[in-house]
C-alpha positions as CSV (number, residue, x, y, z in Angstrom):
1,X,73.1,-17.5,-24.6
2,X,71.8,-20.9,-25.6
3,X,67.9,-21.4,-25.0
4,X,68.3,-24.2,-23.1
5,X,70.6,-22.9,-20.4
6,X,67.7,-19.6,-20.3
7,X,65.3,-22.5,-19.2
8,X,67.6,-24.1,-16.7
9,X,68.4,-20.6,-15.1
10,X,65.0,-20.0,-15.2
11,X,63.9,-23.1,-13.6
12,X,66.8,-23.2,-11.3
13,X,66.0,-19.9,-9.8
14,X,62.0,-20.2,-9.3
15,X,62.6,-23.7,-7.7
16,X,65.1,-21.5,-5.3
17,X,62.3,-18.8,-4.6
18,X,59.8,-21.4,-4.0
19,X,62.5,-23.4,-1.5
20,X,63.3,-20.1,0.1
21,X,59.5,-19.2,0.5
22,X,58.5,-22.7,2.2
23,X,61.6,-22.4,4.6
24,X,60.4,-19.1,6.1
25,X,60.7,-19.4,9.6
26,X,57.6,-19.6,11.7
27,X,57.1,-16.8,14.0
28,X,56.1,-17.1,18.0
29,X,52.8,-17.9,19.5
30,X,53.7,-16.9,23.0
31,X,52.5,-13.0,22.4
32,X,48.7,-14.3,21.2
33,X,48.3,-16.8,24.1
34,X,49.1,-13.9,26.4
35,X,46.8,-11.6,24.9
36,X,44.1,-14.3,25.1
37,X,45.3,-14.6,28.9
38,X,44.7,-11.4,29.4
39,X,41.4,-11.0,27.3
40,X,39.6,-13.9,29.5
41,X,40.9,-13.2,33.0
42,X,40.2,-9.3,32.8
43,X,44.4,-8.4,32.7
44,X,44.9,-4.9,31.8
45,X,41.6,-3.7,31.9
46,X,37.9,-5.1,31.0
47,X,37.1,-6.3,27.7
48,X,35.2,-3.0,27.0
49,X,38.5,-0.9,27.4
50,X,39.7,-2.8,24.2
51,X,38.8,-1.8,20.9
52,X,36.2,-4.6,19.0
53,X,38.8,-4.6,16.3
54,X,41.4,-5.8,18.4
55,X,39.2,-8.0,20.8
56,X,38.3,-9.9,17.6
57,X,41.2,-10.3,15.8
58,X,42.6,-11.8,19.4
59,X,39.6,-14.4,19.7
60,X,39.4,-15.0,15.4
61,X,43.0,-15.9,15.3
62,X,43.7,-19.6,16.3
63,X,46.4,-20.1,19.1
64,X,48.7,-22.4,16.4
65,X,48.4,-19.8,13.8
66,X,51.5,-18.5,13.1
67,X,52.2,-15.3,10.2
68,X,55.0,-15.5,7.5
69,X,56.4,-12.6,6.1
70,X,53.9,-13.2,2.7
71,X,50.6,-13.1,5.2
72,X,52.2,-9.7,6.2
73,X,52.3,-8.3,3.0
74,X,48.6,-9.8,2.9
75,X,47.5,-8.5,5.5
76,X,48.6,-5.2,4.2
77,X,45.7,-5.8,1.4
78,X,42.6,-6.2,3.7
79,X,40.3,-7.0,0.4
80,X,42.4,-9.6,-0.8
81,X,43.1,-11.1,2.6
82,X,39.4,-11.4,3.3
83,X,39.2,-13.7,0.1
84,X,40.2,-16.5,1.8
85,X,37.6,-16.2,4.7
86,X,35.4,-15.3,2.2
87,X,35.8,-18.3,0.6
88,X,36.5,-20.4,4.0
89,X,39.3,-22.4,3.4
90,X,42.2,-23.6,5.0
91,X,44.6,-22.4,2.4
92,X,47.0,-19.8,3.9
93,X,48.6,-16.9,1.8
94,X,51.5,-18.6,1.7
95,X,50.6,-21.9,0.7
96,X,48.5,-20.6,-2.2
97,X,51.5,-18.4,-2.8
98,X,53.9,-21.0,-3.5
99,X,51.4,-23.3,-5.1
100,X,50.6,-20.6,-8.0
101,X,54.6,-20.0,-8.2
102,X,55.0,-23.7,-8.4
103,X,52.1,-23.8,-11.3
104,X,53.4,-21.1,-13.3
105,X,57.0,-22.5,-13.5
106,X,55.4,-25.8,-14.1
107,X,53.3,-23.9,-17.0
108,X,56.6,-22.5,-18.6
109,X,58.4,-25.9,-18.6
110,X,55.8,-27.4,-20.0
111,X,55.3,-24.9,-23.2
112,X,58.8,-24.8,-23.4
113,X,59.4,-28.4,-23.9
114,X,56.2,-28.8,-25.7
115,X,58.3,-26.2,-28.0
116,X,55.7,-23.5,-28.2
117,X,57.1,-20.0,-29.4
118,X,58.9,-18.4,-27.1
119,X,56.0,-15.5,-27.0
120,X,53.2,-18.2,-26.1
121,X,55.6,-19.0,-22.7
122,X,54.6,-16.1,-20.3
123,X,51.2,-16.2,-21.1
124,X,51.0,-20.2,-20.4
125,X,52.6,-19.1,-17.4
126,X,50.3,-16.8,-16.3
127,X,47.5,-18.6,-17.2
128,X,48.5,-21.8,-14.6
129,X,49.8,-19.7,-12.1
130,X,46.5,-18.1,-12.2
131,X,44.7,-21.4,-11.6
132,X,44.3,-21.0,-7.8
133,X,43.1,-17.5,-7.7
134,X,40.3,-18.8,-10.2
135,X,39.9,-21.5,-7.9
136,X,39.4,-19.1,-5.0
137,X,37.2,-16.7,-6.5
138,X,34.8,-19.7,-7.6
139,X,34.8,-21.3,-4.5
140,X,33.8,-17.9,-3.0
141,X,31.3,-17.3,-5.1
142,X,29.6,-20.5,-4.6
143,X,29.6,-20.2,-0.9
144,X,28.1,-16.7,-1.2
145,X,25.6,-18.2,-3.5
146,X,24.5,-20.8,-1.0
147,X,24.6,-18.4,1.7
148,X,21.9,-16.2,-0.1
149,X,19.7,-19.5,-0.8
150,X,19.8,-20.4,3.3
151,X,19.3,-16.6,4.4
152,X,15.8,-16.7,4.2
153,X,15.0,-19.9,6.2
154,X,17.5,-18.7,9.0
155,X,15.6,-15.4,9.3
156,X,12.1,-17.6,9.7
157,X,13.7,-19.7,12.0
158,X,14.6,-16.6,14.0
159,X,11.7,-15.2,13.9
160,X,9.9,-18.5,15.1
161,X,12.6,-18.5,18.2
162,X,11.8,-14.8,18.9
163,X,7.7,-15.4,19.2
164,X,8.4,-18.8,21.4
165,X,10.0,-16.2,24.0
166,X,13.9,-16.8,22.8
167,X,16.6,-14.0,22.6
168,X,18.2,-13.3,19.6
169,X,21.1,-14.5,20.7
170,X,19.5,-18.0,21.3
171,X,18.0,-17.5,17.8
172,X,21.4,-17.5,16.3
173,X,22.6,-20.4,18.4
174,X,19.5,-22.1,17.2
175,X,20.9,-21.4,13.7
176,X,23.9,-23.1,14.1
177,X,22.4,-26.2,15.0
178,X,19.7,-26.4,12.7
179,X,21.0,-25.4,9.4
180,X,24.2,-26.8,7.4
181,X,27.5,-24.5,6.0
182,X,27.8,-21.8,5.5
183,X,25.3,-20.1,7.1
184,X,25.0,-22.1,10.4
185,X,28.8,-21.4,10.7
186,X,28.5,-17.6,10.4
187,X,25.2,-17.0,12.7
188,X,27.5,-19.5,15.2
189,X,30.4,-17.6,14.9
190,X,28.2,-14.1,15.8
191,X,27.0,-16.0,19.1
192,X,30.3,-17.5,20.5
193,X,31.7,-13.5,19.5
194,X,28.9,-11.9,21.8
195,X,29.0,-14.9,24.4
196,X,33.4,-13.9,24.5
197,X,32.3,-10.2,25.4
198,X,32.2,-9.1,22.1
199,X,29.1,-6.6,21.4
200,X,26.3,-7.8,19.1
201,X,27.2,-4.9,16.6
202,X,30.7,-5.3,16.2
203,X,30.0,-9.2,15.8
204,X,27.0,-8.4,13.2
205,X,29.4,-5.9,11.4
206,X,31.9,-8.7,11.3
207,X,29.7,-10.9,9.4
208,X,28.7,-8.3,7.2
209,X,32.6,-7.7,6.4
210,X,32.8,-12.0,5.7
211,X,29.4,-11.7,3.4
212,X,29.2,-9.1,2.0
213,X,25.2,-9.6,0.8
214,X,23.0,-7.3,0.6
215,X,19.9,-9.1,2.3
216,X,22.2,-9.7,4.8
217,X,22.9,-5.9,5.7
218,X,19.0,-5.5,5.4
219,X,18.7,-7.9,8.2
220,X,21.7,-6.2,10.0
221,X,19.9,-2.8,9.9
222,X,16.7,-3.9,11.5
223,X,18.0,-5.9,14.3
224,X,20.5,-2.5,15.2
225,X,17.1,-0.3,15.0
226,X,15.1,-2.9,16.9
227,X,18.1,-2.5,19.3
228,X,17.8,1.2,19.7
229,X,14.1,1.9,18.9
230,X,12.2,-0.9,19.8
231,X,9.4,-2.8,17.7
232,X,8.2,-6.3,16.7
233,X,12.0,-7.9,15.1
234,X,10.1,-11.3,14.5
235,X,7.6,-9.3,11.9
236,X,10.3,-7.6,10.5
237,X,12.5,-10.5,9.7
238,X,9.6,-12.5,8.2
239,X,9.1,-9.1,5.8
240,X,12.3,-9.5,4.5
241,X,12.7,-13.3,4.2
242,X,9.1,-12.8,2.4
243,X,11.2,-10.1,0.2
244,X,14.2,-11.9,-0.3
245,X,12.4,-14.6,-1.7
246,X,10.3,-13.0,-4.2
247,X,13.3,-11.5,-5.4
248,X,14.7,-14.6,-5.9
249,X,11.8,-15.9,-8.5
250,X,12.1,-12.5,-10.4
251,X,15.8,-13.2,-10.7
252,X,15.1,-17.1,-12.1
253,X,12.6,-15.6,-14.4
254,X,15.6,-12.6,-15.7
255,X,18.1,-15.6,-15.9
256,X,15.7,-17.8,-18.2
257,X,14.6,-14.8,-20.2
258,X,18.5,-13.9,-20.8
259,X,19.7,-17.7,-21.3
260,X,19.8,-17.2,-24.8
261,X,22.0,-14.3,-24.8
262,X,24.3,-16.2,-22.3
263,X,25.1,-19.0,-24.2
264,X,25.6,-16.7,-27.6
265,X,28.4,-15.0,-25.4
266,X,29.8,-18.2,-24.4
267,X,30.2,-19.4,-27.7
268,X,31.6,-15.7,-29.3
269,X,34.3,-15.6,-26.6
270,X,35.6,-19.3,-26.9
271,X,34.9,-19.6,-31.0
272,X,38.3,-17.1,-31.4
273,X,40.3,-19.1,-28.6
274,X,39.8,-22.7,-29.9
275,X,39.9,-21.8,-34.1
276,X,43.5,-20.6,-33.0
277,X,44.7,-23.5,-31.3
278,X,43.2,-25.7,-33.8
279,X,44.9,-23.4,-37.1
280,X,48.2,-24.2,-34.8
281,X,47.8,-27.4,-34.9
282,X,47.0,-27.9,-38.3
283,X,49.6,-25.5,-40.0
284,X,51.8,-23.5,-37.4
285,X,53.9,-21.6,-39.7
286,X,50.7,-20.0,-41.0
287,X,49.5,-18.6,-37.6
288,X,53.4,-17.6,-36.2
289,X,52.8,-14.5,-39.1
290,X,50.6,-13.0,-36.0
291,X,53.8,-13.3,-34.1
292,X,56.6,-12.1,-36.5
293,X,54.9,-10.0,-38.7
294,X,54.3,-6.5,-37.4
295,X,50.7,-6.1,-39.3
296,X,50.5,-9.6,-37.5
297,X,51.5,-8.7,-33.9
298,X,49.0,-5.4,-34.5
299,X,46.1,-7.7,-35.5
300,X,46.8,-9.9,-32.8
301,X,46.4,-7.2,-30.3
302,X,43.5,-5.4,-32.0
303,X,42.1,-8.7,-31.9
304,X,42.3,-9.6,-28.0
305,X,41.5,-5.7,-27.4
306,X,37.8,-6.4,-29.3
307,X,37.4,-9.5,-27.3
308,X,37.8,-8.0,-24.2
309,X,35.4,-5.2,-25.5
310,X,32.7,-7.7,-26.8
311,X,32.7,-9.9,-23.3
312,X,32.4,-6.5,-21.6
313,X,29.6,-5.7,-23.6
314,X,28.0,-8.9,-23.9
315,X,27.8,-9.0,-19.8
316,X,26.8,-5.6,-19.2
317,X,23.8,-6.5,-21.7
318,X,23.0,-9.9,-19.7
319,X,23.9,-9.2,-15.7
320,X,20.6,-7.6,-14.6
321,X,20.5,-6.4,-11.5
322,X,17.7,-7.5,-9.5
């Protein structure tokens, strides 16, 4: 079959999945409005008869949100699922679905009539359908980041709220108002939980789920003992915002001792990448030998193989643990 009618086919069929995928129908709302019904007025038993699971999922979930059959098979993968509230953004599974399907076959189309070897083509696809994930993940990341920076003023300003004769619950509230994203969202979203009738646990192990930071659970874990044994939270939590801090100067002192190391990795892992693209460019019959010969198709792979080794290597050597 001629090349050019593969690419057609190709295209014709990835335009119909993606067509097919954004014509899904939209399922009901009326089932979550009653539940919410129910929830509020005390229908069907108190709030306490309900699991927290359940009673959370039923007050989390907006009354316009709606599930396609792709934030089913989501939902089947908790971890992944949590990666978008993780990251908190609007971006449902289904939109980032189609918009990394849409990428990929926008990848291949443009190797193929760029005229790339036909071996370069799944790999340029992967690579741009693989954009928004990357995207994700980053955008988690830097949330996660800026959450850890913010955790120990929140704690002081809880702390503050507790010796002025506040409850912890106001302490959170005062949280929300006083501090920006993300972390006056997520202490915010723990108060309107525990004002709906969820308990302070379950709403405390819910952010815990969101951010998963470790600083974070140590402040979990005292407020739950304070709960059931008693003691002085406000000293506590100025303890660990004192220790969360400090760890954060030993860490900038292990990132400038290690910078050096960092930027040697850096420039190993891209030198490989960018003196292929460039021999390519200059004389591609010369490079295609990695992709016809058979010696060349096993150095190829031995090569990718020791540069997946050496950036293993190189960031076990400089992620230190702090």
């Amino acid at each position: 079959m001629s090349p050019i009618l593969i690419s057609i086919a190709v295209f014709v069929g990835v335009a119909a999945l993606v067509g097919a995928v954004a014509m899904t129908l939209r399922g009901p709302t009326d089932e979550l409005v009653e539940e919410r019904l129910d929830l509020f007025t005390g229908a069907g038993g108190s709030v306490r008869k309900k699991p927290a699971e359940r009673v959370e999922s039923v007050l989390a979930r907006p009354l316009g949100d709606s599930k396609s059959w792709i934030d089913g098979i989501v939902a089947r993968f908790n971890r992944f699922g949590l990666l978008f509230e993780q990251a908190d953004t609007s971006l449902t599974p289904t939109a980032f679905f189609l918009i990394s399907s849409a990428l990929a076959a926008g990848g291949w189309l443009l190797a193929w009539f760029s005229r790339c070897p036909i071996g370069i083509l799944p790999f340029t696809a992967a690579m741009m359908g693989s954009l928004p994930l990357v995207w994700l993940i980053l955008r988690r990341r830097r949330r996660m980041k800026k959450f850890s920076t913010q955790l120990p003023d929140a704690l002081e300003l809880i702390a503050r709220a507790l010796r002025a004769g506040h409850s912890l619950a106001s302490g959170f509230h005062l949280v929300n108002e006083e501090m920006p994203d993300p972390i006056g969202k997520e202490f915010g979203r723990v108060f309107e939980e525990q004002n709906l009738g969820i308990a302070m646990e379950d709403a405390l192990r819910g952010m815990i789920d969101r951010l998963p930071n470790l600083d974070l659970k140590f402040f979990v874990t005292a407020v739950l003992l304070q709960r059931q044994t008693g003691g002085d939270l406000a000293e506590i939590l100025d303890k660990i915002s004192h220790l969360i801090r400090q760890r954060f100067q030993i860490w900038g002192q292990v990132q400038a001792l290690t910078g050096e190391g960092r930027l040697s990795g850096v420039v190993l892992l891209a030198l490989p990448p960018l003196l292929f693209l460039a021999v390519y460019r200059l004389n591609p019959d010369y490079i295609m030998l990695l992709f016809t010969d058979p010696m060349g198709k096993k150095m190829l792979a031995g090569g990718i193989f020791l540069q997946l080794l050496g950036a293993l290597v190189i960031r076990k050597i400089v992620n230190i643990k702090v």
